[in-house]
Every structure is written in structure tokens, then in C-alpha cells.
C-alpha positions as CSV (number, residue, x, y, z in Angstrom):
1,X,-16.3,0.6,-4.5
2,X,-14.5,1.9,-1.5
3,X,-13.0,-1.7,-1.3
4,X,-11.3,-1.0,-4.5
5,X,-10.4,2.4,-3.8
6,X,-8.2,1.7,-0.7
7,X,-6.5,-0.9,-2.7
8,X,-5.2,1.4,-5.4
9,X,-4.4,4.1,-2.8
10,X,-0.3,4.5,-2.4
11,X,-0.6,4.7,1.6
12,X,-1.8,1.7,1.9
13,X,0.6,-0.5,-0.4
14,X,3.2,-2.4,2.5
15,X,6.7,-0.4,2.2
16,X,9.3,-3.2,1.0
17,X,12.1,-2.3,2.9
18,X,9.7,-3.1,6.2
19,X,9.8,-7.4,4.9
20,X,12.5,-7.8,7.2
21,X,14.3,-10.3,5.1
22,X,17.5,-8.8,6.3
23,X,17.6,-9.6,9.8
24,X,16.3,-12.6,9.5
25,X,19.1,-14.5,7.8
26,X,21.7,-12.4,9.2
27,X,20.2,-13.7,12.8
28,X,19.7,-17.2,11.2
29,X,23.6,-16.8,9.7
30,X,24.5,-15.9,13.5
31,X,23.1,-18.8,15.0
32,X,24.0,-21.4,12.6
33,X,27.8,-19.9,12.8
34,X,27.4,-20.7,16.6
35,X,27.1,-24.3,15.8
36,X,30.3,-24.6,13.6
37,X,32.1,-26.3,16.4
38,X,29.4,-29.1,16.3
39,X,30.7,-30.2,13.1
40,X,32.4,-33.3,12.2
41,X,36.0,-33.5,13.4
42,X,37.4,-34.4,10.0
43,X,36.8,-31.0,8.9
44,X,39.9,-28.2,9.2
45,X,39.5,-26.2,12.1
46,X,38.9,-23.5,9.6
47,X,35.8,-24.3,8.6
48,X,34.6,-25.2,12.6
49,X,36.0,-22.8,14.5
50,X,36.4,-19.6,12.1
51,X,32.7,-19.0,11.9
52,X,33.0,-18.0,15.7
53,X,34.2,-14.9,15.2
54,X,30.9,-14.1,13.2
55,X,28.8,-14.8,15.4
56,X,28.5,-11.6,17.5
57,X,28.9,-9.0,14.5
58,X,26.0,-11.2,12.8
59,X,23.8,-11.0,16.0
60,X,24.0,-7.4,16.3
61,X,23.6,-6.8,12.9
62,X,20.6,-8.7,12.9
63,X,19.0,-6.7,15.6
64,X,19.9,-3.4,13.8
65,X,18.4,-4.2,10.8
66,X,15.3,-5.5,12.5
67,X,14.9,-3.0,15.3
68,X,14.2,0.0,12.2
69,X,11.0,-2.4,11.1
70,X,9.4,-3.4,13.8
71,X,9.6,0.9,14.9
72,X,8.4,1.8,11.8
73,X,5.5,-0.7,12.1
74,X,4.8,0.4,15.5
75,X,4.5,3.9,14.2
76,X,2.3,3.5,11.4
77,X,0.4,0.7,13.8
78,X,0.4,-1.7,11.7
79,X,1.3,-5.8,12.8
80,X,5.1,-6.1,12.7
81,X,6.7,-8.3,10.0
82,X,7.3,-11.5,11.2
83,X,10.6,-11.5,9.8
84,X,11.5,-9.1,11.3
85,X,10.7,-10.2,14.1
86,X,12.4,-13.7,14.4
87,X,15.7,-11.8,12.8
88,X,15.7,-10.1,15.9
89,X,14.7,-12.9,18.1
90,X,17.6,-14.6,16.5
91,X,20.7,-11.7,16.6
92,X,19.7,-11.9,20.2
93,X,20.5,-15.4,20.7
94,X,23.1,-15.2,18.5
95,X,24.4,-12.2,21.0
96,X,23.6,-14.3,23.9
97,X,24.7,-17.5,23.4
98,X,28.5,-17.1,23.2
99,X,27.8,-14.9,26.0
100,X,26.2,-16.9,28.3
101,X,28.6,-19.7,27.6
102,X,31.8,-17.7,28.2
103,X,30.5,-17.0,31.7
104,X,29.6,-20.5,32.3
105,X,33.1,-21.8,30.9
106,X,34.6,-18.8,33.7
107,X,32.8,-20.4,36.0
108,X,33.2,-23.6,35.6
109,X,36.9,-23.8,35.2
């Protein structure tokens, strides 16, 4: 009976802004956008190389949209949303990347 009890109580339903959803395809938008320049030649530069500029404002959006979930489920101790999670795991690379490759392309030429 307590079972049931602690289902119907309101504390324990999940909060739906803490899904992460959010992050996760603004990170996956921000690492997909770094791969534009992969694309097939015979497309307009437009649709290779503007997607660039993206890629850094998507990142740290990701992260900021994450970082709020994974504190509040720290808080309330409960597992973090694994959404949530790989949004941020992914505006980080998608922060990194071009980062890390500008300093390589400095360095190299």
C-alpha cells in the first residue's frame, strides 16, 4: 500500500523540464554543423561552410541548457538525465572542436 502511495505522491513525479531534450539536440545540432565542410563539393558553399558559424553559439547553448539539469538532479540526488548529460558532453565538443583545430591550423601553418 505504501508502494502505491509514493506513486500518487507529487514529490516524487520526475519534473519535465529536468528531460534534457534541449541540450541534447542543440549539442547534436553543434556537432553535426561542425561537419558541414565534409559535405559533397557540388553543394554551394552556403550550405557547407555557413553552418560554421553555428557551431560555437550551439555548443554553449547546449551546455547552458544542460548544466541547470544535471544541478538540479544533483540537488534533489537523484541520477542525472541522460540527456542531459550527452547534450553537454556534446556542446563541449562542439566548443572544442573548432577550437582545438584553429590552434592546430596556427600551428601548423
Amino acid at each position: 500500500m505504501s508502494h502505491l502511495k509514493q506513486d500518487a505522491d507529487p514529490a516524487h513525479r520526475e519534473d519535465p523540464r529536468s528531460r534534457g531534450t534541449g541540450s541534447l539536440v542543440l549539442g547534436g545540432t553543434a556537432v553535426v554543423a561542425f561537419c558541414c565542410p565534409f559535405l559533397p563539393e557540388a553543394l554551394p558553399p552556403l550550405v557547407r561552410f555557413l553552418p560554421l558559424y553555428l557551431v560555437i553559439p550551439l555548443g554553449i547553448c547546449a551546455v547552458v541548457w544542460g548544466s541547470p539539469d544535471l544541478w538540479r538532479a544533483r540537488r534533489s540526488e537523484r541520477p542525472a538525465p541522460v540527456r542531459a548529460r550527452l547534450g553537454v558532453l556534446l556542446g563541449t565538443l562542439g566548443i572544442l572542436g573548432p577550437l582545438v583545430w584553429f590552434f592546430f591550423y596556427l600551428g601548423a601553418g
